[in-house]
C-alpha angles and dihedrals in degrees: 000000000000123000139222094235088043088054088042093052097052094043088057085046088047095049093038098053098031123011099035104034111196096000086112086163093072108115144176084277096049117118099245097208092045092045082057099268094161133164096282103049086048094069089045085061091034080058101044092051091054087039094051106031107016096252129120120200119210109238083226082070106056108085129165091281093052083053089046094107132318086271084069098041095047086050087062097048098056077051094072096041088059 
Protein backbone atom coordinates (compact mmCIF):
# COMPACT_ATOMS: atom_id res chain seq x y z
CA UNK A 1 0.00 0.00 0.00
CA UNK A 2 1.17 3.16 -0.83
CA UNK A 3 1.83 5.66 1.55
CA UNK A 4 1.27 9.70 2.07
CA UNK A 5 4.98 10.39 2.70
CA UNK A 6 5.83 7.84 -0.44
CA UNK A 7 3.46 9.99 -2.62
CA UNK A 8 4.96 12.94 -1.07
CA UNK A 9 8.36 11.85 -1.83
CA UNK A 10 7.86 11.27 -5.47
CA UNK A 11 5.85 14.49 -5.96
CA UNK A 12 9.34 16.74 -4.28
CA UNK A 13 11.57 14.47 -6.77
CA UNK A 14 8.85 15.38 -9.74
CA UNK A 15 8.86 19.09 -9.09
CA UNK A 16 12.58 19.17 -8.38
CA UNK A 17 13.81 17.35 -11.69
CA UNK A 18 11.26 18.47 -13.84
CA UNK A 19 8.51 21.57 -12.76
CA UNK A 20 10.58 23.52 -10.92
CA UNK A 21 13.82 23.15 -12.54
CA UNK A 22 16.79 24.46 -10.18
CA UNK A 23 14.33 25.61 -7.02
CA UNK A 24 15.94 22.71 -5.09
CA UNK A 25 14.44 24.56 -1.64
CA UNK A 26 10.89 23.60 -2.43
CA UNK A 27 9.70 21.26 0.18
CA UNK A 28 6.56 19.26 1.46
CA UNK A 29 5.60 22.78 3.23
CA UNK A 30 6.20 25.34 -0.49
CA UNK A 31 3.29 27.12 -1.78
CA UNK A 32 2.95 25.26 -5.23
CA UNK A 33 1.37 27.99 -7.07
CA UNK A 34 4.10 30.83 -5.54
CA UNK A 35 7.00 28.61 -6.15
CA UNK A 36 5.40 28.78 -10.38
CA UNK A 37 3.19 25.85 -10.28
CA UNK A 38 1.21 26.95 -13.22
CA UNK A 39 -1.58 24.87 -15.90
CA UNK A 40 0.68 23.40 -17.65
CA UNK A 41 2.82 21.99 -15.17
CA UNK A 42 -0.46 20.64 -13.47
CA UNK A 43 -1.16 18.25 -16.13
CA UNK A 44 2.10 17.32 -16.07
CA UNK A 45 1.45 16.38 -12.64
CA UNK A 46 -2.16 15.33 -13.51
CA UNK A 47 -0.20 13.04 -15.86
CA UNK A 48 2.51 11.80 -13.57
CA UNK A 49 -0.13 10.78 -10.83
CA UNK A 50 -2.22 8.53 -13.55
CA UNK A 51 1.23 7.44 -14.98
CA UNK A 52 2.68 6.41 -11.44
CA UNK A 53 -0.43 5.14 -9.34
CA UNK A 54 -3.24 4.47 -11.80
CA UNK A 55 -5.37 7.48 -10.81
CA UNK A 56 -6.44 10.12 -12.74
CA UNK A 57 -7.68 13.67 -10.93
CA UNK A 58 -10.11 15.62 -12.49
CA UNK A 59 -8.65 19.15 -13.09
CA UNK A 60 -12.21 20.32 -11.57
CA UNK A 61 -10.68 18.90 -8.32
CA UNK A 62 -7.49 20.72 -7.83
CA UNK A 63 -8.36 24.27 -5.89
CA UNK A 64 -6.11 26.57 -4.18
CA UNK A 65 -6.02 24.27 -1.09
CA UNK A 66 -5.11 21.17 -3.15
CA UNK A 67 -2.07 23.62 -4.50
CA UNK A 68 -1.40 24.70 -0.76
CA UNK A 69 2.07 22.58 -0.50
CA UNK A 70 2.95 19.32 -1.65
CA UNK A 71 1.50 17.94 2.16
CA UNK A 72 -2.07 19.03 0.73
CA UNK A 73 -1.62 17.80 -2.71
CA UNK A 74 -0.28 14.41 -1.70
CA UNK A 75 -3.22 14.18 0.53
CA UNK A 76 -5.28 14.35 -2.52
CA UNK A 77 -3.70 12.14 -4.18
CA UNK A 78 -4.02 8.94 -1.39
CA UNK A 79 -7.65 10.12 -1.74
CA UNK A 80 -8.04 8.76 -5.10
CA UNK A 81 -6.30 5.65 -4.45
CA UNK A 82 -8.63 4.99 -1.97
Amino acid sequence: MTTQSEIEQRLLDLLRREILRGQSTVDLDTDLVAAGVDSLSLVSILLFVEREYGAWMPEMEITAEVLKNVRSLAAHVLKHLA
